[in-house]
C-alpha positions, 0 to 999 in steps of 0.5 A, spaced: 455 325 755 456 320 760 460 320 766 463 314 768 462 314 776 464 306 776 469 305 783 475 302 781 479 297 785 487 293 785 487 287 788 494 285 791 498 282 796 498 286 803 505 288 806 508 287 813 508 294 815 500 293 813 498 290 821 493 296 823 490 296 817 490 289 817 487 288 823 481 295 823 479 291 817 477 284 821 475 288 827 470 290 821 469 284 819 467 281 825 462 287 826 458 285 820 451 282 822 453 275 819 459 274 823 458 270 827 456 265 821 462 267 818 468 267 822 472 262 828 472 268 832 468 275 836 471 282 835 471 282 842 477 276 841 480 279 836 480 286 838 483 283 846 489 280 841 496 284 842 498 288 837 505 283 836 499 278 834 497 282 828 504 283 826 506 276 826 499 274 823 500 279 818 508 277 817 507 270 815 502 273 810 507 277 806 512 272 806 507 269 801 510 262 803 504 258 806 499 263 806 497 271 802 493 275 804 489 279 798 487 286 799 482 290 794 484 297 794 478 303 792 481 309 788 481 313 794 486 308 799 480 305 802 480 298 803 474 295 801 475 287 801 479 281 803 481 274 804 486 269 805 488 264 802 492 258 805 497 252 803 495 245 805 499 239 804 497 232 802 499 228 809 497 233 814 490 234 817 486 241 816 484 245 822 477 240 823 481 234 824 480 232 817 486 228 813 489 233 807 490 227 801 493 232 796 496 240 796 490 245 796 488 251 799 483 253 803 481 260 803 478 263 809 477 271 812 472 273 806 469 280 807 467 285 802 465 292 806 458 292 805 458 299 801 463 296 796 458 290 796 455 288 788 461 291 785 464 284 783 470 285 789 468 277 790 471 275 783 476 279 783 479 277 790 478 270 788 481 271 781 486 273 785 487 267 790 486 262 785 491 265 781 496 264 787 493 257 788 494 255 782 502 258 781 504 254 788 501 247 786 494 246 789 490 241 785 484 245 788 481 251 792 476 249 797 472 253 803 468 252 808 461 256 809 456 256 814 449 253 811 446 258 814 449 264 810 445 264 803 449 272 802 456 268 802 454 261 799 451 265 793 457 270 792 461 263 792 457 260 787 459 266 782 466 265 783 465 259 781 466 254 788 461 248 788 459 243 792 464 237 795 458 234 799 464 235 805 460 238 810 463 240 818 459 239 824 459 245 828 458 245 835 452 243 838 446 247 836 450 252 831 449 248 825 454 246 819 459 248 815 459 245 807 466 245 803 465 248 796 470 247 791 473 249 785 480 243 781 484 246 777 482 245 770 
């Protein structure tokens, strides 16, 4: 007899009334070891912010107009990963001072709990980003991801993102970023 012990997850959409959570899931993020390869920010940054930043940021996500936060769930209630997909628009420029040629998206805020880590938290999520991408016009999704983070290029990699040859200048000393990529197909 087998006993099927696998951990199940939903992924979905956060909810406005979701902040605190929100918010103790990043300051978890920020504490990983790689954070400092894998986010614009400190936890000392983002835990010194109001409590009215996290429900603005959090607001802006649930409207789902320009931007969604998706969420894997654990079957107990726990919050195992993240990330936040962004709506950009041809003519604009992004947040390196790049030109936008077309509507894409642009994910960011990528953070599976180490001891959810293995499970393919990182295909569902993804799965779920590309959806909305797609479903809102974007002609491709792309990332940024610092050449020193192997654990993150290679779980990319798995979600089906390649390389574009963009790749960003970080301040001096602190390396680069390379965009990867996925088009619409």
């Amino acid at each position: 007899m087998s006993t099927d012990t696998e951990e199940r997850y939903v992924v979905r959409e956060i909810r406005a009334d979701e902040w605190p959570t929100v918010k103790a899931l990043r300051l978890d993020a920020l504490r990983d070891p790689v954070a400092r390869l894998a986010f614009l920010e400190t936890y000392e940054e983002a835990a010194a912010r109001p409590d009215a930043f996290w429900q603005e940021r959090v607001a802006r996500s649930a409207d789902g107009a320009g931007a969604v936060q998706f969420v894997a769930v654990a079957s107990d209630g726990a919050w195992a990963g993240t990330l936040t997909v962004l709506m950009e628009e041809a003519g604009t420029t992004d947040w390196a001072g790049f030109p936008v040629d077309r509507r894409q998206s642009h994910v960011v805020g990528v953070f599976v709990r180490p001891e959810h880590r293995g499970r393919g938290l990182i295909e569902a999520l993804f799965a779920a980003g590309l959806e909305w991408a797609w479903q809102h016009g974007a002609s491709r999704v792309r990332l940024l991801v610092h050449e020193d983070n192997g654990r993150a290029r290679g779980a990319y990699r798995k979600a089906g993102f390649v390389p574009s040859g963009v790749t960003v200048a970080l301040v001096e000393g602190e390396g680069r970023e390379l965009e990867l990529v996925v088009e619409r197909g």
